[in-house]
C-alpha positions as CSV (number, residue, x, y, z in Angstrom):
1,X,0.0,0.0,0.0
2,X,1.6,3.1,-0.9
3,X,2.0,6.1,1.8
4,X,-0.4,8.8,2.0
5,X,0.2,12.6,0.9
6,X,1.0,14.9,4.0
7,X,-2.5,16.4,4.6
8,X,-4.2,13.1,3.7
9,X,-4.9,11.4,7.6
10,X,-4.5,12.3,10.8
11,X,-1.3,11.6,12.9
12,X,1.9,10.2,13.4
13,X,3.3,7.3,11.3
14,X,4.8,5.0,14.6
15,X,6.6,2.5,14.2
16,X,8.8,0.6,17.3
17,X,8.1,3.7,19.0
18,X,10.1,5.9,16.6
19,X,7.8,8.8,15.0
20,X,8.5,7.8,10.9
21,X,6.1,11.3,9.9
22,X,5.4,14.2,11.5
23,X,2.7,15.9,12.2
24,X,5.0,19.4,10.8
25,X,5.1,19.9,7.0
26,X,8.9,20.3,6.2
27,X,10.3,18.2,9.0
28,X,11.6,14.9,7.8
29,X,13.0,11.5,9.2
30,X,15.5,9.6,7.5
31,X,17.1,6.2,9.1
32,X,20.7,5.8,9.3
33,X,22.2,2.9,8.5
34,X,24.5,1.3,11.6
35,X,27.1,-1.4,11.0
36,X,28.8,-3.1,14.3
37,X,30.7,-5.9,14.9
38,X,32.7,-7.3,18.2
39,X,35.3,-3.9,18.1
40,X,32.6,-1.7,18.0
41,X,30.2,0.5,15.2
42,X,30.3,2.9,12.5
43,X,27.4,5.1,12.1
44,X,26.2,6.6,9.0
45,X,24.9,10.2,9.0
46,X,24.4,12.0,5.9
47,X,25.8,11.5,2.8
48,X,26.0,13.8,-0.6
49,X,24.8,11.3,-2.7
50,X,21.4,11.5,-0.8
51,X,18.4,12.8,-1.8
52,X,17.9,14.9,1.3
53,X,21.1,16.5,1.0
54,X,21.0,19.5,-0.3
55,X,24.2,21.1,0.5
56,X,26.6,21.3,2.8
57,X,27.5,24.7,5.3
58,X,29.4,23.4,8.7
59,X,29.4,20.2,11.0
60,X,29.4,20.9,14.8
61,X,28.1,18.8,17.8
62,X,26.5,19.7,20.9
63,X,26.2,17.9,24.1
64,X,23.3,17.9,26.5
65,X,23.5,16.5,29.9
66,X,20.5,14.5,31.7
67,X,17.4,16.2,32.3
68,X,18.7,19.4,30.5
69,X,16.6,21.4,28.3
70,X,18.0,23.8,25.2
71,X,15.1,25.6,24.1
72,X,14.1,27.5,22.1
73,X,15.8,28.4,18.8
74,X,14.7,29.1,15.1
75,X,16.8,29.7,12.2
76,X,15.5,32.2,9.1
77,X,17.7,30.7,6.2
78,X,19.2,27.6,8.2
79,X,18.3,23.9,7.6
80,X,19.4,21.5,10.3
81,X,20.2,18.2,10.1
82,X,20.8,16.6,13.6
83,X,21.2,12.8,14.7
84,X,22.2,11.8,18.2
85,X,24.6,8.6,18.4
86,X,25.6,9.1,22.2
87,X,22.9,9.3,24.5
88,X,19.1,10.2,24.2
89,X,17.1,13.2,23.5
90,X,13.7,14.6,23.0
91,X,13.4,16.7,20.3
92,X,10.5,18.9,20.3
93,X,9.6,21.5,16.9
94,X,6.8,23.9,16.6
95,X,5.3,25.5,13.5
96,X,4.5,28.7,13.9
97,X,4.9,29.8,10.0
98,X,0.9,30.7,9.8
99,X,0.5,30.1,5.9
100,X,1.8,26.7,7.0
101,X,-0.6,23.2,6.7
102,X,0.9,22.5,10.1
103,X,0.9,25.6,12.0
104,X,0.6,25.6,15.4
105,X,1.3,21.6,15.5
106,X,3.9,20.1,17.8
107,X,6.4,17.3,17.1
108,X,8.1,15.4,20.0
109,X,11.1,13.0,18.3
110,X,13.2,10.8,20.1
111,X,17.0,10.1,19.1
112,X,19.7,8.3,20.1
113,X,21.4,5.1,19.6
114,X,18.1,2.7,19.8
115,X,16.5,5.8,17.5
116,X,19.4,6.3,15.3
117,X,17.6,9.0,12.8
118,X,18.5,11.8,11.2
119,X,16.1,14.5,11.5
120,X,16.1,17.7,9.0
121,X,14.4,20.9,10.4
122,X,13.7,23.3,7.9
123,X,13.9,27.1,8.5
124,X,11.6,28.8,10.2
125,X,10.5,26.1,12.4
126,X,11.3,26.2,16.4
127,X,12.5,23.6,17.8
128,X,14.5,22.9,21.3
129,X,15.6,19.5,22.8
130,X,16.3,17.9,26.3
131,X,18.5,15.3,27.4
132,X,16.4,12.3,28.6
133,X,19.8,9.5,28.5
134,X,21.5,8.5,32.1
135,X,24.5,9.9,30.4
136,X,25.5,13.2,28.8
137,X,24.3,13.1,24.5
138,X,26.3,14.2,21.9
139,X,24.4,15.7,19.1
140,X,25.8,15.8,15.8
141,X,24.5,19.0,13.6
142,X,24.7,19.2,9.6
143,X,23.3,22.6,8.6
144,X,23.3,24.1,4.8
145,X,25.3,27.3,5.7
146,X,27.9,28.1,8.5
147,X,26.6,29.8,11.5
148,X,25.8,33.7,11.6
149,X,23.9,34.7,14.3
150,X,22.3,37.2,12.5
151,X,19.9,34.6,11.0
152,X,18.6,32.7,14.4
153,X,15.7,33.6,16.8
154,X,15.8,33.0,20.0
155,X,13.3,32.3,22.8
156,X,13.5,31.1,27.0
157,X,12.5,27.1,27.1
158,X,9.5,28.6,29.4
159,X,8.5,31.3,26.6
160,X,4.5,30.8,26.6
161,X,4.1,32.1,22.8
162,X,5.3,27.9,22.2
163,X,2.6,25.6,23.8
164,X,5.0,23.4,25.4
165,X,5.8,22.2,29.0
166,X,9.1,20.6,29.1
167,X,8.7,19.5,32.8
């Protein structure tokens, strides 16, 4: 049976517990491929012969320890493409583009090495995320352009203009 059209039902696409479509228009979730033997793993992230690549700005990585929240941040021109092989997070986006099919929708995503996704976060969309692993998690970032901070938003993890509760 082929998949429906965004727009087309209602919900999530779940599978194992791993969000496989959003409920946000834009925001997509790719699996990574993992290879692992007796000496350890290699992890695959993104690639340039990928359809979802698009092109290629700066890698950094972030860490986030247990039960911390970084929230909330939104980049004009900036696609992000984040995937978490140390640890676990909960990613959270909001919509709040109003000509947008999913404006004013929520997305909670979870990553890490059970949920070993890569996520790609359009501009324009908020988005924040809290460590939820017993250890700190290393998030790996692939964004289209290098940083300038004259291009990202910022708001306080509490800011009620976003209808979320972290806690």
């Amino acid at each position: 049976m082929k998949e429906k059209e965004f727009g087309q039902d209602e919900g999530k696409k779940v599978v194992n517990n791993v969000i496989l479509k959003t409920n946000i228009f834009d925001i997509k979730i790719h699996p990574l491929k993992k290879i692992s033997d007796q000496r350890g793993m290699v992890m695959h992230m993104l690639r340039c012969d990928t359809s979802h690549f698009s092109k290629f700005g700066e890698v950094y990585f972030s860490t986030i320890k247990e039960n911390a929240t970084k929230a909330w941040k939104k980049h004009l021109f900036m696609t992000q493409n984040l995937a978490v092989p140390v640890g676990k997070i909960k990613l959270v986006c909001f919509d709040d583009r109003k000509n947008s099919f999913s404006y004013g929708l929520i997305d909670e995503i979870y990553l890490g090495i059970e949920h070993f996704y890569l996520v790609t976060v359009p501009p324009l969309i908020w988005y924040g995320f809290q460590g939820i692993g017993a250890c700190e998690s290393l998030i790996a970032n692939c964004t289209d352009m290098p940083h300038d901070p004259n291009e990202v938003v910022r708001k306080s993890e509490s800011d009620e203009s976003i209808p979320y509760k972290w806690f």
